[in-house]
Z-matrix of the N, CA and C atoms (Angstrom, degrees):
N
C 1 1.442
C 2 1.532 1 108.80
N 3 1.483 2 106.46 1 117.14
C 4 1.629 3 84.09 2 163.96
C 5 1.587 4 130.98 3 -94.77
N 6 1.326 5 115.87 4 176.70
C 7 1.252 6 97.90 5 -150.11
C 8 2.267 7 85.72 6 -131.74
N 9 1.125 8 120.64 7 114.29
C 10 1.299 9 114.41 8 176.36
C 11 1.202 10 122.43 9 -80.10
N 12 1.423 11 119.04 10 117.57
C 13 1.065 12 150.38 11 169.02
C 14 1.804 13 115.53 12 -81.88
N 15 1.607 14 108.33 13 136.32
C 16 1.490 15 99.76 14 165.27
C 17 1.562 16 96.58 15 -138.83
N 18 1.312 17 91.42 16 148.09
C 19 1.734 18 131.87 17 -178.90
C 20 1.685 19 108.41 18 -90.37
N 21 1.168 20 142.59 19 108.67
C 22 0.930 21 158.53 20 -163.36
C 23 2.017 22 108.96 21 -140.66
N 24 1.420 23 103.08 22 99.97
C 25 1.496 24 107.37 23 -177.97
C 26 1.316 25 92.95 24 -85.53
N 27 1.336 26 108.12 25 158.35
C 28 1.812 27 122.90 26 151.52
C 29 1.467 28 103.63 27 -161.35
N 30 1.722 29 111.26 28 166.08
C 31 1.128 30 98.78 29 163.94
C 32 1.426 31 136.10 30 -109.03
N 33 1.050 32 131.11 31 164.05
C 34 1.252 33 127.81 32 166.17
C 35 1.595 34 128.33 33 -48.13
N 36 1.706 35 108.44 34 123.66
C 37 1.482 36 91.95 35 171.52
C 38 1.003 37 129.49 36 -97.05
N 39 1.580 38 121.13 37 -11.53
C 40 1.416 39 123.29 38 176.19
C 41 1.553 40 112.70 39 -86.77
N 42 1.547 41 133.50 40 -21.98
C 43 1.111 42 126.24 41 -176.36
C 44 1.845 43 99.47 42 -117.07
N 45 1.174 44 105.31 43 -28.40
C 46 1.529 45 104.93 44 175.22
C 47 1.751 46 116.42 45 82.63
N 48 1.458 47 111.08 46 20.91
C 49 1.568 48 119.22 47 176.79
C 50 1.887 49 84.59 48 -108.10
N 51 1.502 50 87.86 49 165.20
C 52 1.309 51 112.46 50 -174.54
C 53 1.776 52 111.83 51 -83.85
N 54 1.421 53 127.77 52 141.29
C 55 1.109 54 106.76 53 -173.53
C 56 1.967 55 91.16 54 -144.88
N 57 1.451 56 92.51 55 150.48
C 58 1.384 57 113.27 56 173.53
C 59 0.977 58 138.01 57 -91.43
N 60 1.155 59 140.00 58 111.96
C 61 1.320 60 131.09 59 -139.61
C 62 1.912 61 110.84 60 -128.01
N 63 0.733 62 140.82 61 101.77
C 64 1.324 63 144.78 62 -142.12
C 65 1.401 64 111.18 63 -115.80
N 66 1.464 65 126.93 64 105.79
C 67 1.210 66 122.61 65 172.43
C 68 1.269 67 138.26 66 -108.41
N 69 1.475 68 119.51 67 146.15
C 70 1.432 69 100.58 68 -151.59
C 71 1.640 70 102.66 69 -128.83
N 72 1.339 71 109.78 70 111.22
C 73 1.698 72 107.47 71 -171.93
C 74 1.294 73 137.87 72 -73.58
N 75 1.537 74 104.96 73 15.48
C 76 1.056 75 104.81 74 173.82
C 77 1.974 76 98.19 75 -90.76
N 78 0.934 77 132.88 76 -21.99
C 79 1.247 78 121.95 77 156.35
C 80 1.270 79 138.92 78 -18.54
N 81 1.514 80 88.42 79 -62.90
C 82 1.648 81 105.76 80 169.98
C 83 1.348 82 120.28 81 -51.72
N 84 1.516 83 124.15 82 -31.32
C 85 1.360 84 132.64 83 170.26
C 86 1.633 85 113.05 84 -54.82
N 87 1.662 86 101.11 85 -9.10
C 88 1.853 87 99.86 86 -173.92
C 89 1.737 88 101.73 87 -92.36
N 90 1.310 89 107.45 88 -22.98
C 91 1.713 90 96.60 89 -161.05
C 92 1.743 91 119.24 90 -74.32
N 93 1.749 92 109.25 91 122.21
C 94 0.964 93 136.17 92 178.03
C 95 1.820 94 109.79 93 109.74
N 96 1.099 95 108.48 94 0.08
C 97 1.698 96 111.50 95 168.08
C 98 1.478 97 111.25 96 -84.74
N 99 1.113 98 97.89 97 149.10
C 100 1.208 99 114.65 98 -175.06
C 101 1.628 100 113.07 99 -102.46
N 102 1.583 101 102.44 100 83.34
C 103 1.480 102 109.56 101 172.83
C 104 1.599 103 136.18 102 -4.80
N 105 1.501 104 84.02 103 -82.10
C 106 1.684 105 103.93 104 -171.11
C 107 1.653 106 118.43 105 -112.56
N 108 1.261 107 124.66 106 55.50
C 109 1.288 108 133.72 107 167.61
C 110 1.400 109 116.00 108 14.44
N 111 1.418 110 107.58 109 -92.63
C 112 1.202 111 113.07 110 -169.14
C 113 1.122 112 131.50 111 -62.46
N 114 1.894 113 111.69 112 -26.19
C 115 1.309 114 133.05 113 163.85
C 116 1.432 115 113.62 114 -50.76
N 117 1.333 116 127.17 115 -48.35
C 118 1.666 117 135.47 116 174.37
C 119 1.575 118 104.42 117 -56.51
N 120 1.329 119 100.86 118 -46.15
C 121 1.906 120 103.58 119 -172.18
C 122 1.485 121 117.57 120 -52.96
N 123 1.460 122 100.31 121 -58.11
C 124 1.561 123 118.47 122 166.99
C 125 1.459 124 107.41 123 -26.13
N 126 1.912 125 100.41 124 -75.49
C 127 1.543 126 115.68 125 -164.02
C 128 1.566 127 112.37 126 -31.95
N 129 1.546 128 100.73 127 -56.42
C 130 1.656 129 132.23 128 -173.19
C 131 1.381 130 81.65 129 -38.20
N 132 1.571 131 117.29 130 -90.40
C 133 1.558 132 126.18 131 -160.18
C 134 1.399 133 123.22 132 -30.08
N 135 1.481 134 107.78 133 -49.40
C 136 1.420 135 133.99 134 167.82
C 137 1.606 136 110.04 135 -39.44
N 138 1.627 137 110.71 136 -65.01
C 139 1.260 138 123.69 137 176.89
C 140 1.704 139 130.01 138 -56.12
N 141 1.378 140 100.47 139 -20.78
C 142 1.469 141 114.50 140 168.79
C 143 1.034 142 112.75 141 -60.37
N 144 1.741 143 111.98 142 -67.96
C 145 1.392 144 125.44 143 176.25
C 146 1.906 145 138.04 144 -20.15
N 147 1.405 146 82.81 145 -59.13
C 148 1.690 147 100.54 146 173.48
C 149 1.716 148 113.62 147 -75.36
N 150 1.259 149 87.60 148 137.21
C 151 1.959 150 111.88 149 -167.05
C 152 1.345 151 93.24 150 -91.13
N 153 1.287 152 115.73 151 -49.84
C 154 1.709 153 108.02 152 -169.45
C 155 1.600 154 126.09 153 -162.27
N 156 1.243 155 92.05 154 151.44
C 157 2.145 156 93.09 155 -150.50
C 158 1.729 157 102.73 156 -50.50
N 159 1.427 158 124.49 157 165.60
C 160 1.417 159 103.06 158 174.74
C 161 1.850 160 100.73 159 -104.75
N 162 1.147 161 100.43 160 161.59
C 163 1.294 162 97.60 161 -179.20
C 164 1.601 163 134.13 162 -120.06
């Protein structure tokens, strides 16, 4: 399968060399999924718990 890729140069503004930047579309197939399941569930639970931010 191939898989399309795009190449997108620009340059750098803090060092000022040219950099390559490579994108890969199967990425895009990730946005709005929810990765890591159980990891979010946890967090959630976790986040209930606490009464108040620490400071």
């Amino acid at each position: 399968m191939y898989v399309m890729k795009k190449a997108v140069k620009i340059e750098d503004v803090v060092f000022g060399k040219k950099v390559t930047i490579i994108i890969d579309e199967q990425l895009n197939k990730l946005k709005g999924k929810v990765l890591a399941p159980r990891k979010l569930a946890q967090a959630n639970k976790s986040l209930r718990k606490i009464t108040s931010l620490p400071k």
